[in-house]
VONU-645545 format. One record per residue (C-alpha): residue number from 1; residue in three letters; x, y, z. Coordinates in nm, 2 decimals. Layout:
BEGIN
{marmi:NUM&tipa:ala&c1:X&c2:Y&c3:Z}
...
END
This chain:
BEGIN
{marmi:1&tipa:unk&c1:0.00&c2:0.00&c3:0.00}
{marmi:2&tipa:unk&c1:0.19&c2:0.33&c3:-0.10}
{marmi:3&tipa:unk&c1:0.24&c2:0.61&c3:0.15}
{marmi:4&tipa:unk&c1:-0.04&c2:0.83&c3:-0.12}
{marmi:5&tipa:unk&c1:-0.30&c2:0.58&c3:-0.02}
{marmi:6&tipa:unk&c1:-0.34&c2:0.69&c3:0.33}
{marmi:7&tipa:unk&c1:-0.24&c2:1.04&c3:0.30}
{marmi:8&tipa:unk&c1:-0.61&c2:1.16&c3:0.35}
{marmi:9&tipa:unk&c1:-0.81&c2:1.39&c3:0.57}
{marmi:10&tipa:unk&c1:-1.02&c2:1.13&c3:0.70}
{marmi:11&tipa:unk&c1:-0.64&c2:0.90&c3:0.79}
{marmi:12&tipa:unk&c1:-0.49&c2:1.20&c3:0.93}
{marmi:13&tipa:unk&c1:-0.71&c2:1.28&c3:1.22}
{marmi:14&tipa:unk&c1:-0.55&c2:1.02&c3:1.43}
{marmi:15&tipa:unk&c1:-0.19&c2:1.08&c3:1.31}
{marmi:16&tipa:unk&c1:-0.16&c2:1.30&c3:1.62}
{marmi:17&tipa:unk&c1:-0.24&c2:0.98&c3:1.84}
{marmi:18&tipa:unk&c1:-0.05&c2:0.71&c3:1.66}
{marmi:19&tipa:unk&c1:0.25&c2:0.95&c3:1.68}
{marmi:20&tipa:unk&c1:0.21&c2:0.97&c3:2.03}
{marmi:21&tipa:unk&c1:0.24&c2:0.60&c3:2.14}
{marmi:22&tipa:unk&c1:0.48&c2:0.55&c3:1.94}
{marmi:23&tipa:unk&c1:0.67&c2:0.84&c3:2.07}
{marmi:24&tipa:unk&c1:0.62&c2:0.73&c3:2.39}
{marmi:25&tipa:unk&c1:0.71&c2:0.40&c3:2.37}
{marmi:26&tipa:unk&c1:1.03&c2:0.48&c3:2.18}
{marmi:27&tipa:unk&c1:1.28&c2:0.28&c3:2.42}
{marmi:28&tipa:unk&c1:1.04&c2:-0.06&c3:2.45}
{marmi:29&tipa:unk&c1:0.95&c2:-0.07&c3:2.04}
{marmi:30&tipa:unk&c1:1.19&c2:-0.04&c3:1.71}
{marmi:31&tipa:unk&c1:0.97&c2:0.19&c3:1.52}
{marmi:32&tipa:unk&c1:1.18&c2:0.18&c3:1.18}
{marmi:33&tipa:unk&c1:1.11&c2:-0.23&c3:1.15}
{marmi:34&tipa:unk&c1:0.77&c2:-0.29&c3:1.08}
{marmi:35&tipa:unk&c1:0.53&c2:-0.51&c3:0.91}
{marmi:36&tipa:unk&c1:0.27&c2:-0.33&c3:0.71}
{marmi:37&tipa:unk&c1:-0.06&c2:-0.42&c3:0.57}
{marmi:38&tipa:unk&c1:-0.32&c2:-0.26&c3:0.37}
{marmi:39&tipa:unk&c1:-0.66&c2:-0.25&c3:0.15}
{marmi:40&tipa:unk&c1:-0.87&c2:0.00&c3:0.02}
{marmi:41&tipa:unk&c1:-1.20&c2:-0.01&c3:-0.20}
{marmi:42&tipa:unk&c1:-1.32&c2:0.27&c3:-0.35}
{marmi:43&tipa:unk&c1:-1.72&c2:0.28&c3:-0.53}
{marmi:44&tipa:unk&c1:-1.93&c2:0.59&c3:-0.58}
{marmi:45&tipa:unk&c1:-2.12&c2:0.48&c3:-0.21}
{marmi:46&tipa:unk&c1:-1.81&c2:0.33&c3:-0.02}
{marmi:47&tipa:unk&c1:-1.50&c2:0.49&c3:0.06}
{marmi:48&tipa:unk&c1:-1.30&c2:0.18&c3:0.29}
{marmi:49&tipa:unk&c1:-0.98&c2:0.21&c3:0.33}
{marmi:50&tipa:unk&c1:-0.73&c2:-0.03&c3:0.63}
{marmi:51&tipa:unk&c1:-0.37&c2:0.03&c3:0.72}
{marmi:52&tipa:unk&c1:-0.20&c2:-0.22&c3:0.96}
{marmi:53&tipa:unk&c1:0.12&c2:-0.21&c3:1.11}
{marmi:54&tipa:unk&c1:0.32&c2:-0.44&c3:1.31}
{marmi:55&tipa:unk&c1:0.56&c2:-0.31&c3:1.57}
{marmi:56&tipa:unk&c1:0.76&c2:-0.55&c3:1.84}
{marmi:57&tipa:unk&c1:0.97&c2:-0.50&c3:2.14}
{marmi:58&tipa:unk&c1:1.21&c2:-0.68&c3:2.39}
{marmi:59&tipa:unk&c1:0.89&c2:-0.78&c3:2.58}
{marmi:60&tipa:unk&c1:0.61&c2:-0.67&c3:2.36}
{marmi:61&tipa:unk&c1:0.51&c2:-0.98&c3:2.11}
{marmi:62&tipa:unk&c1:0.30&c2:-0.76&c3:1.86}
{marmi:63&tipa:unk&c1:0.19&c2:-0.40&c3:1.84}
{marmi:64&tipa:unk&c1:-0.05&c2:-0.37&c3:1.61}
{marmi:65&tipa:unk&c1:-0.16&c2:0.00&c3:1.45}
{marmi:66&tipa:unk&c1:-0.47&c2:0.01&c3:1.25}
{marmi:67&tipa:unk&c1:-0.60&c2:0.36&c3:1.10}
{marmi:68&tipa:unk&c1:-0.93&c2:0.28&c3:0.89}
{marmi:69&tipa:unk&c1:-1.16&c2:0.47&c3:0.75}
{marmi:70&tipa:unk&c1:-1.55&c2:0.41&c3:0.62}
{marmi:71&tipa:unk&c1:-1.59&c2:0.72&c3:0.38}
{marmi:72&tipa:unk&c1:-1.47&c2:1.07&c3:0.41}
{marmi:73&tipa:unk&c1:-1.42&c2:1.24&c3:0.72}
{marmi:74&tipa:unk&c1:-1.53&c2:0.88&c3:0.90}
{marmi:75&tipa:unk&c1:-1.23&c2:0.71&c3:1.02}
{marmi:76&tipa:unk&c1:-1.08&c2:0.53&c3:1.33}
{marmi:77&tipa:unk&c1:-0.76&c2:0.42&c3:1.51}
{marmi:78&tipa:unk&c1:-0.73&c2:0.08&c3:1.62}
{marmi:79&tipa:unk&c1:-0.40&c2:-0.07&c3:1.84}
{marmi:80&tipa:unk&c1:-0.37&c2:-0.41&c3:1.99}
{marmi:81&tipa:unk&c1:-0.06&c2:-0.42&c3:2.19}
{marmi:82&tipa:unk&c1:0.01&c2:-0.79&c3:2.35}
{marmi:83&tipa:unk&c1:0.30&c2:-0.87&c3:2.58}
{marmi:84&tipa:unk&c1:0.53&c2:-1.16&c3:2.53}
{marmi:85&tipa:unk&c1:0.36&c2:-1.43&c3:2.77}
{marmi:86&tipa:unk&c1:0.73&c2:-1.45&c3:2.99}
{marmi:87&tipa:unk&c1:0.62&c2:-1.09&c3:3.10}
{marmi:88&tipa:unk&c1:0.35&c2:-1.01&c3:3.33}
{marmi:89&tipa:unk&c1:0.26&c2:-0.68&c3:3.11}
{marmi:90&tipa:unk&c1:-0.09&c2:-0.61&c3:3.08}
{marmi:91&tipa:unk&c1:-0.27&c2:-0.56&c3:2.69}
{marmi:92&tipa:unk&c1:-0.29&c2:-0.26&c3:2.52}
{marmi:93&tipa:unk&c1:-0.66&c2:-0.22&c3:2.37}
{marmi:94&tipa:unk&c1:-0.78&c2:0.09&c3:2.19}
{marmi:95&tipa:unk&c1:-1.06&c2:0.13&c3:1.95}
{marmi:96&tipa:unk&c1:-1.15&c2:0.52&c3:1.85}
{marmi:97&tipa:unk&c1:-1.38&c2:0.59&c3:1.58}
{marmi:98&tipa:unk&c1:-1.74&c2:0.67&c3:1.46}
{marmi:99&tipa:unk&c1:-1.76&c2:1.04&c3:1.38}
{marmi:100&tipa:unk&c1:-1.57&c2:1.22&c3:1.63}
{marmi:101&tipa:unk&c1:-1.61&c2:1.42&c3:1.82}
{marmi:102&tipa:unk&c1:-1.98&c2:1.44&c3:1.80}
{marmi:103&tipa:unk&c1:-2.02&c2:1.08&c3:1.76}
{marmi:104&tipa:unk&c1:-1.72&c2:0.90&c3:1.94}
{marmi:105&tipa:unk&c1:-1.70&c2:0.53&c3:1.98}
{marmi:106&tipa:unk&c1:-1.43&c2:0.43&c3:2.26}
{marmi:107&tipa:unk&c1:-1.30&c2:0.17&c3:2.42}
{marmi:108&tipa:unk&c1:-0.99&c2:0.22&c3:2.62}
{marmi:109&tipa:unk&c1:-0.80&c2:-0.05&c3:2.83}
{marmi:110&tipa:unk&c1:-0.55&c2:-0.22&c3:2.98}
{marmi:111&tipa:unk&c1:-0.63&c2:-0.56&c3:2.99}
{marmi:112&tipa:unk&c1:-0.48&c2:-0.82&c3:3.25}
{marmi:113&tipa:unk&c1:-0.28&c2:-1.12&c3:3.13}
{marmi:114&tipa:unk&c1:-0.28&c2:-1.26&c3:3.42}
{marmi:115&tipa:unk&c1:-0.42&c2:-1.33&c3:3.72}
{marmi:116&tipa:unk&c1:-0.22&c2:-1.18&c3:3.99}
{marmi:117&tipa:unk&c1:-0.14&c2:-0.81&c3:3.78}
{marmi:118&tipa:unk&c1:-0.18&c2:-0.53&c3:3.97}
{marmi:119&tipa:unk&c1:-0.41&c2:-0.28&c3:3.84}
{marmi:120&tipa:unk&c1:-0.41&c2:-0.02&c3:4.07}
{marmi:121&tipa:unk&c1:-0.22&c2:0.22&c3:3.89}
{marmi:122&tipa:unk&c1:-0.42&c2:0.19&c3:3.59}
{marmi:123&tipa:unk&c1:-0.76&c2:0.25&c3:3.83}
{marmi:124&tipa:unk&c1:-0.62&c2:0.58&c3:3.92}
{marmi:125&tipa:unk&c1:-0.61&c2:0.66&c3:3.55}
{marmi:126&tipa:unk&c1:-0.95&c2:0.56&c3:3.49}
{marmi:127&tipa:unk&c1:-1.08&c2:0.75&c3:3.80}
{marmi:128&tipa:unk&c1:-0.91&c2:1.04&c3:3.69}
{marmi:129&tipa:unk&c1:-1.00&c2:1.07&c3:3.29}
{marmi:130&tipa:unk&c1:-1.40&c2:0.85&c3:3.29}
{marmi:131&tipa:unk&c1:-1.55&c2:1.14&c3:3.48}
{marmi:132&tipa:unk&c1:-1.38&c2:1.40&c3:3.32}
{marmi:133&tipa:unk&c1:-1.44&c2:1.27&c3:2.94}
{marmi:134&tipa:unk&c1:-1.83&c2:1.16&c3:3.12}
{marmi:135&tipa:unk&c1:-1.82&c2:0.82&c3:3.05}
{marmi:136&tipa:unk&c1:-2.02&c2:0.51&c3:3.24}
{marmi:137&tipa:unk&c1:-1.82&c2:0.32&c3:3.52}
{marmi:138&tipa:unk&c1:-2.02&c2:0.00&c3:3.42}
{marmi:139&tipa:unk&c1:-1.83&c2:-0.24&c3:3.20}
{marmi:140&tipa:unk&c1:-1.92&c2:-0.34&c3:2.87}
{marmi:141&tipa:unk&c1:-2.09&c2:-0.64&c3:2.84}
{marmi:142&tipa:unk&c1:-1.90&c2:-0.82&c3:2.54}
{marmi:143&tipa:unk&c1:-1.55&c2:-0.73&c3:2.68}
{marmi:144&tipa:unk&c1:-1.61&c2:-0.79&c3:3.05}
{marmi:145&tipa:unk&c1:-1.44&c2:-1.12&c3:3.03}
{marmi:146&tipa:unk&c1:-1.14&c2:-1.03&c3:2.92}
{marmi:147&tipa:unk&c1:-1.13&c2:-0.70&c3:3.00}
{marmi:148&tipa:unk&c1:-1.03&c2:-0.49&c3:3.30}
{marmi:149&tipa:unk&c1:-1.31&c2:-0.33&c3:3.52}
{marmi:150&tipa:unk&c1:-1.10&c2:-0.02&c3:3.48}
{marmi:151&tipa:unk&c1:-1.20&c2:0.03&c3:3.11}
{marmi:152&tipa:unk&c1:-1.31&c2:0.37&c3:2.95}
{marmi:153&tipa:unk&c1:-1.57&c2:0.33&c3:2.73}
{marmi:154&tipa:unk&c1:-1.85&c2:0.50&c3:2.52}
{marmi:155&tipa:unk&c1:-2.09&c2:0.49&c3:2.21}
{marmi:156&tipa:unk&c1:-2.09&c2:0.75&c3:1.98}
{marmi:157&tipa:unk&c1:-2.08&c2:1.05&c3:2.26}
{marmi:158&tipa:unk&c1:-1.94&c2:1.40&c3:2.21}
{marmi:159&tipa:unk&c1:-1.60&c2:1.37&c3:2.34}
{marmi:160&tipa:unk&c1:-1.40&c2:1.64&c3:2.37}
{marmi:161&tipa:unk&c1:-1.10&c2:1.61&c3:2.18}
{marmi:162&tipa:unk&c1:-0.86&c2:1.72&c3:2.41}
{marmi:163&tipa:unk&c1:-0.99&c2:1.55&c3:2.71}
{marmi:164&tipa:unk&c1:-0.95&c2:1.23&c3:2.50}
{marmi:165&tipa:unk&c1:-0.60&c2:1.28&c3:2.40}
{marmi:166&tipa:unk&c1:-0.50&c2:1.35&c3:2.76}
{marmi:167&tipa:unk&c1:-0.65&c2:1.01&c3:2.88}
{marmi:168&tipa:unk&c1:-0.48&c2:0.82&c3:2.59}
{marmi:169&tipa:unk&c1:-0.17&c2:1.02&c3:2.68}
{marmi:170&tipa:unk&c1:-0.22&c2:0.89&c3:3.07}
{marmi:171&tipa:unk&c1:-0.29&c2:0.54&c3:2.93}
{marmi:172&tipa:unk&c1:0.02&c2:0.50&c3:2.76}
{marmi:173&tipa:unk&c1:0.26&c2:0.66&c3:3.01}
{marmi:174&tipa:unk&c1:0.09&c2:0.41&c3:3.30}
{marmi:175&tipa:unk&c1:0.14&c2:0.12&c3:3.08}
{marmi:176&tipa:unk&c1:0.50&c2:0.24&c3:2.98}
{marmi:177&tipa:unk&c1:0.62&c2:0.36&c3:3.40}
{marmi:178&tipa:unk&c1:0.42&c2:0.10&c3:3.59}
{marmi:179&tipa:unk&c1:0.40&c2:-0.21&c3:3.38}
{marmi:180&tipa:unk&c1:0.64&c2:-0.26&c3:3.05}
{marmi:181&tipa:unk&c1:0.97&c2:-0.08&c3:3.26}
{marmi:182&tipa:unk&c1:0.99&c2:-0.26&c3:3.55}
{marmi:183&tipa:unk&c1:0.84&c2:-0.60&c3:3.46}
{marmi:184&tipa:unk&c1:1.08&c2:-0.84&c3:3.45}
{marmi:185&tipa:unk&c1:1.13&c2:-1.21&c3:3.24}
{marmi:186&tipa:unk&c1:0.96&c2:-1.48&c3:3.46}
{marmi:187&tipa:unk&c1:1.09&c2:-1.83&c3:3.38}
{marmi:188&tipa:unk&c1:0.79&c2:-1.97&c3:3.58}
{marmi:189&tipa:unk&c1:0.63&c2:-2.23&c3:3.33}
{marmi:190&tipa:unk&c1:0.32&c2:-2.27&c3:3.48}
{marmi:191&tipa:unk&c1:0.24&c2:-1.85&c3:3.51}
{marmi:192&tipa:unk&c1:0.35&c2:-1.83&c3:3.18}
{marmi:193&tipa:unk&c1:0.09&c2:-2.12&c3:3.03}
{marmi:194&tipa:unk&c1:-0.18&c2:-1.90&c3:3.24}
{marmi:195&tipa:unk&c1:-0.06&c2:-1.56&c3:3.06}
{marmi:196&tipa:unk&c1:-0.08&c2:-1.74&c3:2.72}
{marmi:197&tipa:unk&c1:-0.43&c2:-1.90&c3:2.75}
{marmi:198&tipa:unk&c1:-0.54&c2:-1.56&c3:2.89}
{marmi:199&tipa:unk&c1:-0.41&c2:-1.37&c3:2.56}
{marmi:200&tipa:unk&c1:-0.51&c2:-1.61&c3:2.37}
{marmi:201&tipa:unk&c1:-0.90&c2:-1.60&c3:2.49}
{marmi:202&tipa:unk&c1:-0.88&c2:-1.22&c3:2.50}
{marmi:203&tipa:unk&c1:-0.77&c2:-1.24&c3:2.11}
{marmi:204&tipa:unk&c1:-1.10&c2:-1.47&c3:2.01}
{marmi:205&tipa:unk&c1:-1.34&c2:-1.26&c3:2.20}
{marmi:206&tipa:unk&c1:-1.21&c2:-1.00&c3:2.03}
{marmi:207&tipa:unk&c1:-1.25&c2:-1.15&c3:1.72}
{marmi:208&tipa:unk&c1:-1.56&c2:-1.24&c3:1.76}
{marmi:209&tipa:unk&c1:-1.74&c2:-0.97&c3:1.86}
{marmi:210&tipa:unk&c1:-1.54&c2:-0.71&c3:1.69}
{marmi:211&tipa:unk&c1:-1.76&c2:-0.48&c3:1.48}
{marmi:212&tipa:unk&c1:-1.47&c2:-0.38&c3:1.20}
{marmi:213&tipa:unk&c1:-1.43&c2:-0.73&c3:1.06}
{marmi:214&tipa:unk&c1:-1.79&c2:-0.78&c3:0.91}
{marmi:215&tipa:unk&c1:-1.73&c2:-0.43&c3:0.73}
{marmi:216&tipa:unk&c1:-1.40&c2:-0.53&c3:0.59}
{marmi:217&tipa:unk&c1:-1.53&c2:-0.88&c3:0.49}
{marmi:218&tipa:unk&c1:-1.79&c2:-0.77&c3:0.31}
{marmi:219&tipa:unk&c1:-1.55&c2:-0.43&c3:0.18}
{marmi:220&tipa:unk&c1:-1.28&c2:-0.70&c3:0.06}
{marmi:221&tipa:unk&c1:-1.45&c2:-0.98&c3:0.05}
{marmi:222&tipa:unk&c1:-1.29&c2:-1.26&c3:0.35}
{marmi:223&tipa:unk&c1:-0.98&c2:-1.35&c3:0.26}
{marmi:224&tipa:unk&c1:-0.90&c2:-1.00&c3:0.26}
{marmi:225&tipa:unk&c1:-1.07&c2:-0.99&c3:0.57}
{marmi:226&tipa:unk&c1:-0.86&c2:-1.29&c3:0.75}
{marmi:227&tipa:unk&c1:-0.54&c2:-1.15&c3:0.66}
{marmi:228&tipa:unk&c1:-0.64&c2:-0.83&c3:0.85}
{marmi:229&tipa:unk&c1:-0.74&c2:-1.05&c3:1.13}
{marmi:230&tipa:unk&c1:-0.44&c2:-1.26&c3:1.15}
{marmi:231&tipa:unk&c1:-0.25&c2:-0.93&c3:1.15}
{marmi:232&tipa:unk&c1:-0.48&c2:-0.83&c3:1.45}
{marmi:233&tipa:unk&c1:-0.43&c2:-1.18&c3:1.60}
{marmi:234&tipa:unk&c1:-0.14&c2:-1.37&c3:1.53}
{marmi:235&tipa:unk&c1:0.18&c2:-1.32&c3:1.75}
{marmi:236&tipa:unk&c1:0.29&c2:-1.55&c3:2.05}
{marmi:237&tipa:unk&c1:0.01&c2:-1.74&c3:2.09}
{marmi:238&tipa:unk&c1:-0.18&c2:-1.69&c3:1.78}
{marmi:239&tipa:unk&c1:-0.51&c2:-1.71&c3:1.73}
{marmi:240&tipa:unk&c1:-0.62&c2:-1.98&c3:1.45}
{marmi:241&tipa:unk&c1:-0.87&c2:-1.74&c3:1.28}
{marmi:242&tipa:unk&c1:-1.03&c2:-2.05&c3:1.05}
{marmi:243&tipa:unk&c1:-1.06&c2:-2.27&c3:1.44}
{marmi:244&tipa:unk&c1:-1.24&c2:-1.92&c3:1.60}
{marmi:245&tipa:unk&c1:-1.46&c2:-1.83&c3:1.36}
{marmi:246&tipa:unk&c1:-1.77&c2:-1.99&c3:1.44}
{marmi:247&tipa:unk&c1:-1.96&c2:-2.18&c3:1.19}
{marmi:248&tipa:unk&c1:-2.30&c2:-2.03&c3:0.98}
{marmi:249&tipa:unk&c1:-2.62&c2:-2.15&c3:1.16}
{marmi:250&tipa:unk&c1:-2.80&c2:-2.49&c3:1.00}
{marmi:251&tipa:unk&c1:-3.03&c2:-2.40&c3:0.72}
{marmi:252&tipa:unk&c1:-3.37&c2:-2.34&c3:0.93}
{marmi:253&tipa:unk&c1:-3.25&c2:-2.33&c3:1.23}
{marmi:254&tipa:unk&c1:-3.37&c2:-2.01&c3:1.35}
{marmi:255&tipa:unk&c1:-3.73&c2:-2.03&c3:1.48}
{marmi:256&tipa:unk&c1:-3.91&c2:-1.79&c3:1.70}
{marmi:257&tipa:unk&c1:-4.22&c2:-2.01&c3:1.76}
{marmi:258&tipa:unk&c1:-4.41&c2:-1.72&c3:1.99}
{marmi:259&tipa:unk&c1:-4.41&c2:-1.51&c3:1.71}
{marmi:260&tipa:unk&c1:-4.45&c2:-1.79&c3:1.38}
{marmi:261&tipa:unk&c1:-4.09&c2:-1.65&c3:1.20}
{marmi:262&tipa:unk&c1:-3.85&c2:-1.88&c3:1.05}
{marmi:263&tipa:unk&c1:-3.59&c2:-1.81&c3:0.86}
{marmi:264&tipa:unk&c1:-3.44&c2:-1.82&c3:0.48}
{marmi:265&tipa:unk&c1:-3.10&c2:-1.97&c3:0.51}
{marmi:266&tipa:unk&c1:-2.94&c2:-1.69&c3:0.35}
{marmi:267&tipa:unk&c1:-3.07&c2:-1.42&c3:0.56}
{marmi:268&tipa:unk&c1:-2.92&c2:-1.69&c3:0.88}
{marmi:269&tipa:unk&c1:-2.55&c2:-1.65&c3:0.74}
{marmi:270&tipa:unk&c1:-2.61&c2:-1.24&c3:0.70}
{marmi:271&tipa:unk&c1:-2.73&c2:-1.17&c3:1.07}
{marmi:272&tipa:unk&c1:-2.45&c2:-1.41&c3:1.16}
{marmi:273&tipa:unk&c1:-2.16&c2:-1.21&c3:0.94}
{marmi:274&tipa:unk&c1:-2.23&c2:-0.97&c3:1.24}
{marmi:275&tipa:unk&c1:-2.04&c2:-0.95&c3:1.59}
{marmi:276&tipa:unk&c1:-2.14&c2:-1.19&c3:1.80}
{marmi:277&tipa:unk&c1:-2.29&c2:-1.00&c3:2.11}
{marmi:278&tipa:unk&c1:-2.48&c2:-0.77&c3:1.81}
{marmi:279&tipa:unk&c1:-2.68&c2:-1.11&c3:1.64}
{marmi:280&tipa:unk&c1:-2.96&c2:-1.15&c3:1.93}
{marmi:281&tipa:unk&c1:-3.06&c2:-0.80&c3:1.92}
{marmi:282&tipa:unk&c1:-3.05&c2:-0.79&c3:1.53}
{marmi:283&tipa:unk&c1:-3.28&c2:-1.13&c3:1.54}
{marmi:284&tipa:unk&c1:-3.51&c2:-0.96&c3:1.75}
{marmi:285&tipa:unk&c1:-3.53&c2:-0.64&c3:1.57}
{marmi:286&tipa:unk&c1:-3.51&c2:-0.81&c3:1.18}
{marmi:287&tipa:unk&c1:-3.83&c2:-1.06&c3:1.32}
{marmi:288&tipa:unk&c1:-4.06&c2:-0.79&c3:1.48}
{marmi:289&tipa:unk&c1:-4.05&c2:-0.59&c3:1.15}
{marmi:290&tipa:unk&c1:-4.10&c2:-0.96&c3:1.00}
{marmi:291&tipa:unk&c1:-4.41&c2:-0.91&c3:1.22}
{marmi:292&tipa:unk&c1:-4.51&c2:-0.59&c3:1.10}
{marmi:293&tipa:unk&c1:-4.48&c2:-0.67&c3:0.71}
{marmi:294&tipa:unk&c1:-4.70&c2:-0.99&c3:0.77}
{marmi:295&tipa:unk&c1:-4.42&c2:-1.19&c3:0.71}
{marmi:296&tipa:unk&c1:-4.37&c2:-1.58&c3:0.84}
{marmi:297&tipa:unk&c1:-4.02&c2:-1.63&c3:0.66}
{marmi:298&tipa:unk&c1:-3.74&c2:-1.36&c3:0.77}
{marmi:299&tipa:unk&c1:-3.62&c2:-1.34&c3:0.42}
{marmi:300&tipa:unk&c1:-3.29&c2:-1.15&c3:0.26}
{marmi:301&tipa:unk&c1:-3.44&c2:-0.86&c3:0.11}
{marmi:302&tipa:unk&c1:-3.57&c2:-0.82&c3:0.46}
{marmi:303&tipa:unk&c1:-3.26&c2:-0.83&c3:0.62}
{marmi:304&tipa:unk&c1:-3.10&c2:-0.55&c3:0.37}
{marmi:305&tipa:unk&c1:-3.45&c2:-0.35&c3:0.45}
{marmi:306&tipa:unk&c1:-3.34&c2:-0.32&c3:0.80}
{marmi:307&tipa:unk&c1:-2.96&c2:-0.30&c3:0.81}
{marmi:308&tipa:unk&c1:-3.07&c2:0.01&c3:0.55}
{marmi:309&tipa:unk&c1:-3.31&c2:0.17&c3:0.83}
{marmi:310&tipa:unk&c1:-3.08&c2:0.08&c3:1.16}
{marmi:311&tipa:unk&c1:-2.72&c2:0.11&c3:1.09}
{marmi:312&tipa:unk&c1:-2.70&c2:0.49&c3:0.99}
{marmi:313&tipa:unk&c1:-2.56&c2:0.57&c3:1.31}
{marmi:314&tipa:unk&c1:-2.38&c2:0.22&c3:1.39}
{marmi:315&tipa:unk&c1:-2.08&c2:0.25&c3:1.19}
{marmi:316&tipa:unk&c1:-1.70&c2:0.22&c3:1.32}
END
């Protein structure tokens, strides 16, 4: 992907931000060796565009860098930072997008890898920037598992951009003084096995739920799409994206019997393209217009009816 492709207004509102973690994490990554990865598809509706990078470090397995964008002037900026499993170094995870500031989606962690980390310095953080940039203390349901309780999260709120900056800032400089710095190589085979099943189940619930993936598969199609993913999601462990991604329902399998609906099996495998912790609430939604149309059989067209009336405001 040349340098011209993502050389765009809607790219370089996050240029600021990617510059500053890698700025700040100058001694623990070699910026000038990196891995890069890219697609773009441009119609007269669609303008999709994904720029990957890998990064690594002395005890960081893979940095990963993602600026995307959906159409001009709608981008976002996406890293996954994972420790090598011999360190007890908590994940990176940011995802900042939808049509800031008006409209920001956020989610800001760092995630344990193991059981015994320490978060307290990364509470202070949180307690310091969620009320500030008004965000919930509650968790989010999807990531709770593998997520800290200490996450800062939102969907599509007005953020103000410097308050958001200064919390990423805070982020990065608690995960750089009180985590990468002084952790130490631990030999201990049995804590590290723990660290690596813990990575590894906080890469396939990412992967499953994430909302970016069903965009770029249907954008580039899903080979595309699984080399972004195992860009995402490969490292030390590496996540088998063929073994995680979960196989289209049986043909007629979906039945809500209270309200007479089935389903065409085409319609099954679009609903189930979607994030996981998004396909109950779009089977309830898809089947009550099915209701409301005097339908019996949730049918394609159908589907494409509603994703056209409900997903103006549920983009990345």
């Amino acid at each position: 992907m040349t340098d011209d492709s993502v050389q765009e207004p809607e790219s370089a509102i996050w240029e600021g931000h990617e510059a500053l973690f890698l700025d700040q994490l100058d001694a623990f990554l070699d910026r000038n060796d990196f891995s890069e990865c890219g697609a773009f598809r441009h119609t007269p509706e669609k303008f999709i565009r994904s720029r990957a990078r890998i990064y690594q470090g002395e005890k960081l397995d893979r940095v990963m860098i993602n600026r995307y964008s959906l159409r001009r002037g709608r981008a976002g900026l996406v890293i996954f930072a994972y420790p090598r499993v011999e360190y007890d170094i908590p994940a990176f995870l940011l995802h900042v997008g939808g049509h800031p500031p008006d409209k920001t989606l956020l989610t800001l962690d760092l995630a344990p890898c193991s059981p015994d980390t320490d978060m307290a310095p990364f509470a202070a953080v949180a307690q310091t920037h969620r009320p500030a940039m008004g965000l919930p203390d509650g968790r989010l349901e999807w990531l709770a598992s593998v997520t800290s309780p200490h996450l800062m999260h939102c969907a599509f709120k007005a953020i103000e951009p410097g308050l958001f900056f200064n919390a990423l800032q805070a982020t990065i400089e608690t995960w750089r003084d009180a985590y990468i710095e002084p952790a130490q190589r631990d030999e201990n085979a049995a804590r590290v096995q723990v660290r690596r099943e813990m990575v590894l189940e906080m890469k396939k619930v990412i992967f499953r739920n994430d909302p970016a993936f069903p965009v770029f598969t249907r954008a580039f199609g899903k080979a595309m799409s699984d080399v972004l993913a195992e860009v995402a999601f490969g490292g030390d462990p590496g996540l088998s994206i063929a073994e995680a991604t979960e196989p289209p329902p049986a043909p007629g399998s979906w039945v809500n019997k209270k309200l007479g609906i089935g389903w065409h099996a085409d319609a099954q495998e679009r609903v189930h393209e979607a994030p996981a912790f998004l396909r109950p609430m779009i089977r309830r939604m898809i089947e009550k217009e099915a209701v409301k149309e005097g339908a019996s059989q949730v049918s394609m067209e159908l589907v494409l009816q509603c994703e056209k009336k409900y997903r103006g405001n549920m983009e990345l």
